[in-house]
N, C-alpha and C positions, 0 to 999 in steps of 0.2 A: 424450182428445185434443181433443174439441169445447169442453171446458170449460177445457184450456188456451187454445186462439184467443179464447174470447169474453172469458176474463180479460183475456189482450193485446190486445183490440180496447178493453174497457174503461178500460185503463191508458193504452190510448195512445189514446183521449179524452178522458180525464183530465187525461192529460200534456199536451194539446193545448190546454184548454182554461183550463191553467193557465196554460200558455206565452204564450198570447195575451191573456191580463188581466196576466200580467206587463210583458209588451208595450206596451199599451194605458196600464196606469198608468205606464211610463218615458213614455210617448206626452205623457200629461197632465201630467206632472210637466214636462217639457223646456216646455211649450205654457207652462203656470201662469208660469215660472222666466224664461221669455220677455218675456212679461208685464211681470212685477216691474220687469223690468230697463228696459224701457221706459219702461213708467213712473217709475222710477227716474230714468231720465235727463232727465227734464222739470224747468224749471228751478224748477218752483214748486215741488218738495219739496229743492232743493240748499240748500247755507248761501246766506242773503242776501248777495251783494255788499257789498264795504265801498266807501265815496268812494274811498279808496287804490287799491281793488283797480279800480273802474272806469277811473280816471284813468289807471292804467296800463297798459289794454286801450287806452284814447286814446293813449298817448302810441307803443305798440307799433306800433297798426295806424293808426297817424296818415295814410298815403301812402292808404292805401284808403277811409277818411272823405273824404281830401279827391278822389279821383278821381269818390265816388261824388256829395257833395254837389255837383261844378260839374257833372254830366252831369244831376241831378235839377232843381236851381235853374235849369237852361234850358231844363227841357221846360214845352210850356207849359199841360200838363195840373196839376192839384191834387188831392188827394185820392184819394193812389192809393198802392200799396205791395205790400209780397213779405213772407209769414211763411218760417221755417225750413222749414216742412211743405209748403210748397206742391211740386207735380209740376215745375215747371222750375229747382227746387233739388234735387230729390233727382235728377237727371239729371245726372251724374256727369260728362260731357265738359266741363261749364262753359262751352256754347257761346252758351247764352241764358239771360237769365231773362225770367219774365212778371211785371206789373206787373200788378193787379187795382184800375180802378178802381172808389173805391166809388158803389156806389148804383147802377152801370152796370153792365150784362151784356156788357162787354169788356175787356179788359187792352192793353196796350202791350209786344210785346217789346223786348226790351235786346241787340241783338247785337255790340254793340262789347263785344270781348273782356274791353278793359281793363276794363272798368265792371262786367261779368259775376262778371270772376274774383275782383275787388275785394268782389262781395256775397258769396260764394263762402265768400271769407276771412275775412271777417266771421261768418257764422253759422259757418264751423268754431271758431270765438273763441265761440263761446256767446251771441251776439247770436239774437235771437226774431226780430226783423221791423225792418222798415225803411219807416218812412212820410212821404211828403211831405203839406204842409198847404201852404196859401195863405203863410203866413209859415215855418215853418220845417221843417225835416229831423228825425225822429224817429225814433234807432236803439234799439229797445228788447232792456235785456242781460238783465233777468232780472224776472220777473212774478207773480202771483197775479192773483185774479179782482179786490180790491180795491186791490193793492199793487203799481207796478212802477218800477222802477229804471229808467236809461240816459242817455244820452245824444242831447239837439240841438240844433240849428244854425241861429241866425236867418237866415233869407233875408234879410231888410228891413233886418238891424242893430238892430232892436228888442230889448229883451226878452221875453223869450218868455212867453206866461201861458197863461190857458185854453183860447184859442181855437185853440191849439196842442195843448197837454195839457190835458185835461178836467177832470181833480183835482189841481191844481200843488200842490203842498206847501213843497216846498226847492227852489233851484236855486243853484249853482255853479259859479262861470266857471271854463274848464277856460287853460291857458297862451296858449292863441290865439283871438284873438277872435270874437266871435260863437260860440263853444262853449260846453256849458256839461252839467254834469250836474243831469239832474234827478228827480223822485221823486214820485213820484205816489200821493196815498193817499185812495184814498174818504172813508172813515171822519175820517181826520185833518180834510179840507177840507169837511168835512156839519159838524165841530165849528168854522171857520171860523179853521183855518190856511189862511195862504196864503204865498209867499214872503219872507225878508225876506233880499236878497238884499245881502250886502256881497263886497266885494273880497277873496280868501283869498290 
């Protein structure tokens, strides 16, 4: 009888011990799969954007570019902006966002709606970040650490060059003016490309 219990005390330590590494590795596996998928959805491992496929995120969410660029081009702050990742985008009421400007230890919120929802709708479209410069609006759709794509917007009616985007590569008037896509590639502009911008 004693050597029946301490069997079943044994087995069912056994059992238990199995049970909870089976456990533990669903645990790790869910956690790892997690992961992946996050990572995943970062746009520097998706297919690159085509000009077609940007121009027609432009041409879709045309009403929210333009809501967002007259609300930005009258503030009279510069060099300031919102990533997809920041905390008053992943807050889901869409009542505000925060503007971070750079170099500064403050941000600016945005609590007019329209303006709010308008960014909103924009990074649920797979736009990364949204930044104002001294001369122009930069809505960036998709990135690598030397490579990104998107779309901006002269403030001034200039053409847009460095001192807007830091590595200009190509740019592309989009249908309305002062828009325009553009592309930015480290490597490309260190070999001393830079824009050759004609009418499409």
């Amino acid at each position: 009888m004693m050597n029946v219990k301490l069997n079943l005390k044994k087995f069912l330590k056994a059992f238990l011990m199995i049970f909870l590494g089976f456990l533990f590795a669903i645990i790790f596996v869910a956690i790892l799969l997690l992961l992946l998928i996050r990572f995943a959805m970062t746009e520097s491992i998706l297919p690159t954007p085509t000009l077609q496929q940007i121009e027609n995120s432009f041409e879709t969410n045309k009403e929210e570019f333009s809501i967002i660029v007259e609300y930005l081009a009258n503030l009279d702050v510069n060099n300031l902006g919102v990533s997809r990742d920041s905390p008053s985008i992943t807050d889901v009421t869409y009542n505000y966002v925060e503007l971070s400007v750079f170099r500064e230890d403050r941000s600016i919120s945005i609590t007019d709606k329209n303006v709010s929802e308008a960014i909103h709708t924009l990074f649920e479209a797979r736009y990364r970040g949204i930044w104002k410069y001294e001369y122009g609006i930069v809505f960036t759709r998709w990135g690598m650490r030397d490579h990104v794509r998107g779309i901006v917007y002269s403030i001034d009616d200039s053409i847009p060059d460095s001192s807007t985007i830091f590595f200009l590569t190509e740019l592309h008037p989009l249908s309305e003016g002062n828009w325009f896509i553009f592309i930015e590639n480290f490597n490309d502009y260190r070999r001393g490309i830079r824009p050759n911008l004609v009418e499409e």
